[in-house]
Structures are given as structure tokens and as C-alpha cells.
C-alpha positions as CSV (number, residue, x, y, z in Angstrom):
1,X,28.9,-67.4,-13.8
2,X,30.1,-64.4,-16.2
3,X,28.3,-61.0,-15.5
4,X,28.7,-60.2,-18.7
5,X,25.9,-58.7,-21.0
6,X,25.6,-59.2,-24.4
7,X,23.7,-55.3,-25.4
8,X,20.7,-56.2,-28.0
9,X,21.2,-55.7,-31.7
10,X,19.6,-52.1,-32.6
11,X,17.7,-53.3,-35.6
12,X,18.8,-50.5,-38.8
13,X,15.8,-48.6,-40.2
14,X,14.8,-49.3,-43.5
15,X,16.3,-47.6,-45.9
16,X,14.2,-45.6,-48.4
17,X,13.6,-46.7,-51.8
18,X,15.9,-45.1,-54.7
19,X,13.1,-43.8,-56.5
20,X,12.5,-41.3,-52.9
21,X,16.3,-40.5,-53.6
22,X,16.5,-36.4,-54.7
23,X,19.0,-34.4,-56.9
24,X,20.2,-31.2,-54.8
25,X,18.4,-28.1,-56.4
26,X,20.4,-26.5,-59.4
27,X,19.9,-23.8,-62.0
28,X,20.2,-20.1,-62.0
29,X,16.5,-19.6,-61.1
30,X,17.1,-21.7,-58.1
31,X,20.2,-19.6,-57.4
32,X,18.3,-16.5,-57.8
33,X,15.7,-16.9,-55.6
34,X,18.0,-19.0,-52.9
35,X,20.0,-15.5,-52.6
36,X,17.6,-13.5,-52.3
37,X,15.3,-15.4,-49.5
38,X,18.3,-14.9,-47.5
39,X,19.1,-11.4,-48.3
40,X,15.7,-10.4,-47.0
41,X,14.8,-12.8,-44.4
42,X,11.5,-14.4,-46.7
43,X,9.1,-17.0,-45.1
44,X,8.3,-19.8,-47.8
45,X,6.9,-23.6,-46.8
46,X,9.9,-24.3,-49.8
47,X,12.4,-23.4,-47.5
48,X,11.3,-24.4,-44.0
49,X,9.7,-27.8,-45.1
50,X,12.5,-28.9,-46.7
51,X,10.6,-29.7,-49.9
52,X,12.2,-32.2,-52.5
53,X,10.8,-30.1,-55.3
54,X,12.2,-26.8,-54.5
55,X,14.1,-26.7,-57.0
56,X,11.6,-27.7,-59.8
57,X,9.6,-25.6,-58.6
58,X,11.5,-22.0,-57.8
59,X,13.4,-22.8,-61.6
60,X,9.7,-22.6,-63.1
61,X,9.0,-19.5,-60.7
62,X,6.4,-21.3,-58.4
63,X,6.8,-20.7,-54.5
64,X,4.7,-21.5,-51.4
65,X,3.8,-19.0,-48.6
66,X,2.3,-20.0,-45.0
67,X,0.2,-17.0,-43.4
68,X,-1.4,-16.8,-39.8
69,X,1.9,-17.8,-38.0
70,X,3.5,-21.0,-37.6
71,X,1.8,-22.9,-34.4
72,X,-1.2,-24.4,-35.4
73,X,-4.4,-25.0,-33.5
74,X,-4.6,-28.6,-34.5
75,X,-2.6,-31.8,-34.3
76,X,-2.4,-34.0,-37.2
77,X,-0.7,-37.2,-36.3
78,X,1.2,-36.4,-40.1
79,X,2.1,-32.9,-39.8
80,X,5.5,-31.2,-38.8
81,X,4.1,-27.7,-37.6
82,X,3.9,-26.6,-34.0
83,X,1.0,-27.2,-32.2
84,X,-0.3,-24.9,-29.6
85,X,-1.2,-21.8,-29.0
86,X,-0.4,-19.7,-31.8
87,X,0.5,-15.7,-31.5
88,X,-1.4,-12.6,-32.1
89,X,-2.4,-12.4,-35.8
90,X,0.1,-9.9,-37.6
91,X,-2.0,-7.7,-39.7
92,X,1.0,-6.3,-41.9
93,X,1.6,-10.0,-42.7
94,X,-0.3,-9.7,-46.1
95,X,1.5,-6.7,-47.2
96,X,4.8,-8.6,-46.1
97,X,3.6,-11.6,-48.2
98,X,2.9,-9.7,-51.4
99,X,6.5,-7.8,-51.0
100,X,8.3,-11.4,-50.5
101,X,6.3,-12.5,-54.0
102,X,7.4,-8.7,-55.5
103,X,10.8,-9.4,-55.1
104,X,11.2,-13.3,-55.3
105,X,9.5,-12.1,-59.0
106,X,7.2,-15.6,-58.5
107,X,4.6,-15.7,-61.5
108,X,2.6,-18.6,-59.2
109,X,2.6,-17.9,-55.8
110,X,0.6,-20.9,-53.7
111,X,-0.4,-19.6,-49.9
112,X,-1.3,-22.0,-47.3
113,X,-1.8,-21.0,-43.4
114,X,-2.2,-23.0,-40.5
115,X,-5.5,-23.5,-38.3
116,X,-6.6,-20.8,-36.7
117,X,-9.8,-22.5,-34.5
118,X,-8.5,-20.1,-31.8
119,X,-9.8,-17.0,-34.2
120,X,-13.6,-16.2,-34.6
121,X,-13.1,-15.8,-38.2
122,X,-10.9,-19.0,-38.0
123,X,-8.5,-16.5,-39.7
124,X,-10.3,-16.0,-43.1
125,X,-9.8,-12.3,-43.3
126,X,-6.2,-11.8,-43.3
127,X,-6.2,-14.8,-45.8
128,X,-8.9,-12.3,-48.0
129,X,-6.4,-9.8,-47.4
130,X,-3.9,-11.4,-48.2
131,X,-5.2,-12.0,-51.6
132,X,-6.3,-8.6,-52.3
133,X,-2.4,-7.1,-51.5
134,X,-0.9,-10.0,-53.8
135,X,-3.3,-8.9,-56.5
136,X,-2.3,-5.1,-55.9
137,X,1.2,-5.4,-56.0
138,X,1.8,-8.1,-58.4
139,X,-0.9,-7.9,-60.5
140,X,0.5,-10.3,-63.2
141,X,1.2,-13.5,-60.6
142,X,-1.2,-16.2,-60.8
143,X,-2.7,-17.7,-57.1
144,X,-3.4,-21.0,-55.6
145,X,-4.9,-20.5,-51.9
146,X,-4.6,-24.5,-50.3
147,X,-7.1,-23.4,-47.3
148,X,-7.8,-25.3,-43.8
149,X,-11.8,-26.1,-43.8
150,X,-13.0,-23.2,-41.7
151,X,-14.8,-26.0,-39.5
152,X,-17.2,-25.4,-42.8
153,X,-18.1,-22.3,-41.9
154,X,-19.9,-20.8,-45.0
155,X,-19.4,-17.0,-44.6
156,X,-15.7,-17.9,-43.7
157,X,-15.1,-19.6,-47.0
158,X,-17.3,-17.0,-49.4
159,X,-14.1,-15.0,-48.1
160,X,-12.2,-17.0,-50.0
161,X,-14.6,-16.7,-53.1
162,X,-14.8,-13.4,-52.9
163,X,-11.2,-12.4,-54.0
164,X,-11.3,-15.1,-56.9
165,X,-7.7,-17.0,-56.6
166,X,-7.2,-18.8,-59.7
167,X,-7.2,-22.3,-57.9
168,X,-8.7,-23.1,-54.1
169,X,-7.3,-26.3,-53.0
170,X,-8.1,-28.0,-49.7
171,X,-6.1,-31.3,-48.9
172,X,-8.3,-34.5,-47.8
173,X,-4.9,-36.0,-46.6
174,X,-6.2,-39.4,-46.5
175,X,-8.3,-42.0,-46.9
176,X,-12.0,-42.2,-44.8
177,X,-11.3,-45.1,-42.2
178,X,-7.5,-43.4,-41.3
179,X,-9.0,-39.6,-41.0
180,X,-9.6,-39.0,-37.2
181,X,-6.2,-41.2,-36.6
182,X,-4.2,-38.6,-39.5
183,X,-6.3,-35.3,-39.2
184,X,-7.8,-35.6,-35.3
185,X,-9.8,-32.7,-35.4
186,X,-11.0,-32.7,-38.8
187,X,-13.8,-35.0,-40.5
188,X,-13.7,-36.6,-44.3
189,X,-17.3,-36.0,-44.9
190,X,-16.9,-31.7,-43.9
191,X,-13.5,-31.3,-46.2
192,X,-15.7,-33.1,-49.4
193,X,-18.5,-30.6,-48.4
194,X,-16.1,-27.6,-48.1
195,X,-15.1,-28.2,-51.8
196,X,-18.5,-29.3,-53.1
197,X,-19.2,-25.8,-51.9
198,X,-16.3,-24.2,-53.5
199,X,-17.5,-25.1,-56.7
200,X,-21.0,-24.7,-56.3
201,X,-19.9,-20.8,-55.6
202,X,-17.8,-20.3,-58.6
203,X,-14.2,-21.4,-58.2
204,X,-12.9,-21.7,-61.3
205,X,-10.5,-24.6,-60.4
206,X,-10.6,-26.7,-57.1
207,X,-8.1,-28.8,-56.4
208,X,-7.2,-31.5,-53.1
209,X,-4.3,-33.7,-52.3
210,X,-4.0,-36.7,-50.8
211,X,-0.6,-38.9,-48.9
212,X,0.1,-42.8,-49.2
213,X,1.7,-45.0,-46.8
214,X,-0.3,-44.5,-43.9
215,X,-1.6,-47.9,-44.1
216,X,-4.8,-47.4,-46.7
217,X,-5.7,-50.0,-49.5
218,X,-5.6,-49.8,-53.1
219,X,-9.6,-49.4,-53.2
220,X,-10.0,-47.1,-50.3
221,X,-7.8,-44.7,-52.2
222,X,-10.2,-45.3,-55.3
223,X,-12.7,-44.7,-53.1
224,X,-11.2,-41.2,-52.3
225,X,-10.7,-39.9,-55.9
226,X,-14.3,-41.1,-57.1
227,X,-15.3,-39.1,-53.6
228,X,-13.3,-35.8,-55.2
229,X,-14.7,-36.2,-58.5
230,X,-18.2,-36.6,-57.2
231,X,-17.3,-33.3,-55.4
232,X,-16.3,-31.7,-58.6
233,X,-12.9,-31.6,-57.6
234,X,-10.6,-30.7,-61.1
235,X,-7.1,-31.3,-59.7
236,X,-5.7,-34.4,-57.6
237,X,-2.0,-34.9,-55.8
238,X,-1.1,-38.0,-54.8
239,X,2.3,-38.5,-53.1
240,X,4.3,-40.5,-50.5
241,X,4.1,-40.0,-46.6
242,X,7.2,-38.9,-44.9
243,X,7.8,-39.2,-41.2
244,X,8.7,-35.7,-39.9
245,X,10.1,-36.7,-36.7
246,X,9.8,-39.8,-34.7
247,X,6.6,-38.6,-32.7
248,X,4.4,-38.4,-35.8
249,X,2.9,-41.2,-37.6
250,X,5.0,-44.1,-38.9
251,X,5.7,-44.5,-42.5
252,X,3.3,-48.5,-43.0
253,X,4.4,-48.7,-47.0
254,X,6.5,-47.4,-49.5
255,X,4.2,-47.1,-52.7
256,X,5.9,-48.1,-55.8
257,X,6.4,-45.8,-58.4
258,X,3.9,-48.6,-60.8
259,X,1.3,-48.0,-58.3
260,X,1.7,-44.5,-58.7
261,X,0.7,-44.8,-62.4
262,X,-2.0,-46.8,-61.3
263,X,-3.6,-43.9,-59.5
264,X,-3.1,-41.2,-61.9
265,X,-4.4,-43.5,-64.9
266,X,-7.3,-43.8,-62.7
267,X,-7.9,-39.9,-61.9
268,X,-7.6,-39.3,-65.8
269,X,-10.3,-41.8,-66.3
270,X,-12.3,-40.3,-63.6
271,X,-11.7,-36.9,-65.2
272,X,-9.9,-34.9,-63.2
273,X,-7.7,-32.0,-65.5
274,X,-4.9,-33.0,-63.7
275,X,-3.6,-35.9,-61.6
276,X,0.2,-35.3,-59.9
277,X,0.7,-39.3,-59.1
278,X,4.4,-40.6,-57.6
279,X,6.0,-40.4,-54.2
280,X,7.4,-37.1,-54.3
281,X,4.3,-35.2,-55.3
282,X,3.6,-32.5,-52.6
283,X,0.4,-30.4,-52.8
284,X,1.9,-27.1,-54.5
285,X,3.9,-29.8,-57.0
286,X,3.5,-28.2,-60.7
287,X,0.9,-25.7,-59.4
288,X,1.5,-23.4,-62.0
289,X,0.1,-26.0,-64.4
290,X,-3.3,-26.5,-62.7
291,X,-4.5,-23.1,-63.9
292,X,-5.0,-24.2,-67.4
């Protein structure tokens, strides 16, 4: 009898559709900016995420800025940032933030942080701060703030009121049913009420974004955007889930760019000002437009 072994065929994965396919990043913008993050060492999600619309977006002057470090408190099943126990907050950080802005020359700047549950302020101050030294130094650029929820924590998000960005945008991520699998330690219902609040305090323009693929249906993602607009949400994203590594969730679906159109024909009719709708929407994609 032969010993020999016949080794089991390692199934290929699938291979993304074309329409996830990306040009590499061009144009002397692009070029500009590329130089100088290198030059001086500059922290932007652009560059560390590996975002498909970096180049859109740094050619129309738009970049993204994470504050409060970069190990989160929390451990979405979808997210690519550290977990664990995150470092001593850096109170120079929002000076450093407004220089990197100052010299990138970015007319819309988007910050985002991770979770700070560790912090008793859940790290609302330096994002104020934040603000107020971008507003100082570069007194023409436009802001987007995409916040964490603050565990709902009213005085922590008056914070954010306070210092007026142009947009607030917090992400819902996903559907209700897939919530505590995607975001573990954060709840559907609180992220609605953090933005119903928003706008019952005077934000101008509120704005939330949510990811396909993750195995929701067609209606609970209608669900979701009449559950925005109820909220008095103004601005919607709706893109494709990516698989960061092979420890986070798994990709269930790749949405079709038709379905895609769906959703943002549906937003409009809802009447959301703006609906970003195809796969490689990320939350900060065209943010300079969600002002008007």
C-alpha cells in the first residue's frame, strides 16, 4: 500500500470585483502633499489606512487626522486599529495637528480619534482643543470632526458643540441586528441618540456613515437611513467592507455598484443633502462637499 499523500487543494480566494479595482494616486496636488508628509514625519488616516481615495481627496486639498493615539479602547470586529491600552494623552498633540494642516495647506481637514473609555473625559478635551488650535492657526480651513459616542455622555459632546466644526459626523457602521457582532462595545440605539442630540444643540451639518457586506439585507439598510433621517442626520456614506487582516470580520458580499445607486436614490428621496453611495466610499470621501 503507497504511503503516499495527496496534500488538499488550497481553495484561491475570491478575487475582488473590478469595480473595487483603484488607479494609483496622480496629480501635482497629490505629489505636493506626498513630499511633504514625509519631509516632516505627518500623521494622517490617508496615509496609514491605506485609503483608495487619497488621491481624490489630497488633489481637492481634503486630508484626515486621527488624535488621542493610535490603540483604541475598543474592539470592533471591522476595525484595523490596535486595541489595548492606549498611551498617555499628548497634550501638544493639537498644536502638532494644526501645524501638520498649516503646512500640508489642507482647506478641509476631517479629524477622527480613537476611543478613549480609559479617559474620564473619554478624551473630549483635547478633541475641543484640538479644534480651537486648527481654528487659530488656519483660520480659513473648513472642519469635519467624525467623533466616537462618548458612551453618550452629554457634557462630553457639548465639547464638541462648543467649538462649532462645520460638520460632526459619527459613524453607525452597520445595520441594528449586526451591531454588537461589528461594534462590541457600542449600541445602535446610543449612536442615533448621540446625533439626534447633535442637532438638537446646533450643529449645522451632521453627518454618519455606514459599511456593506457584513451580511445585512437590502431592507435593514433602508431601515438604517430612514433611522438617520429620523435623527436629522443631513449627510450619509455608504461603502464596501474591506477585510483588514484575516482576524477581523469576513467580507459575506460584494455589493454591486447598481445596488449602490439603489441606496443613494433612496437617501435623496429620504432627504438627506448628500448621499456618497458605491463601494469605495469611506467616511471622509468628498467631505469638503458636505459643508454646503
Amino acid at each position: 500500500m503507497s504511503t503516499d499523500t495527496i496534500s488538499p487543494v488550497k481553495e484561491k480566494p475570491k478575487a475582488k470585483p473590478k469595480w473595487l479595482r483603484v488607479k494609483l494616486p496622480t496629480g501635482k496636488k497629490y505629489t505636493e502633499l506626498r513630499s511633504l508628509v514625509d519631509k516632516y514625519d505627518l500623521h494622517t488616516i490617508c496615509t496609514s489606512g491605506s485609503c483608495p481615495n487619497m488621491g481624490e481627496c489630497w488633489s481637492e486639498g481634503t486630508a484626515t487626522f486621527m488624535i488621542l493615539g493610535n490603540v483604541c479602547t475598543r474592539s470592533c470586529g471591522f476595525c484595523g486599529v490596535k486595541t489595548g491600552r492606549p498611551e498617555t494623552v499628548d497634550w501638544d498633540e493639537p498644536e502638532k495637528v494644526a501645524r501638520s494642516i498649516k503646512i500640508m495647506g489642507i482647506k478641509h481637514a476631517v479629524v477622527t480619534s480613537v476611543d478613549r473609555d480609559d479617559l474620564k473625559d473619554m478624551g473630549s478635551i483635547i478633541w475641543a482643543e484640538t479644534v480651537k488650535a486648527i481654528r487659530r492657526m488656519n483660520p480659513e480651513t473648513t472642519l469635519e470632526t467624525l467623533v466616537p459616542d462618548f458612551q453618550g455622555n452629554e457634557r462630553n459632546i457639548d465639547r464638541i458643540v462648543e467649538v462649532m466644526p462645520e460638520v460632526v459626523s459619527h459613524n453607525m457602521e452597520t445595520v441594528r441586528r449586526l451591531t454588537r457582532e461589528v461594534r462590541i462595545q457600542a449600541k445602535y440605539d446610543r449612536s442615533l441618540e448621540v446625533l439626534r442630540y447633535l442637532k438638537q444643540q446646533g450643529v449645522n451639518r451632521t453627518k454618519s456613515g455606514i459599511m456593506l457586506g457584513l451580511g445585512e439585507q437590502e431592507d435593514e439598510v433602508i431601515q438604517t437611513l430612514h433611522d438617520l433621517r429620523n435623527a436629522d442626520v443631513d449627510v450619509v456614506t455608504i461603502g464596501q467592507y474591506l477585510q483588514p487582516s484575516k482576524k477581523h470580520l469576513p467580507v459575506k458580499q460584494f455589493i454591486t455598484p447598481d445596488q449602490f445607486k439603489k441606496y443613494e436614490a433612496i437617501g435623496l428621496d429620504l432627504g438627506f443633502r448628500h448621499v456618497e453611495s458605491s463601494a469605495l466610499v469611506r467616511s471622509s470621501y468628498k467631505a469638503h462637499k458636505h459643508i454646503d
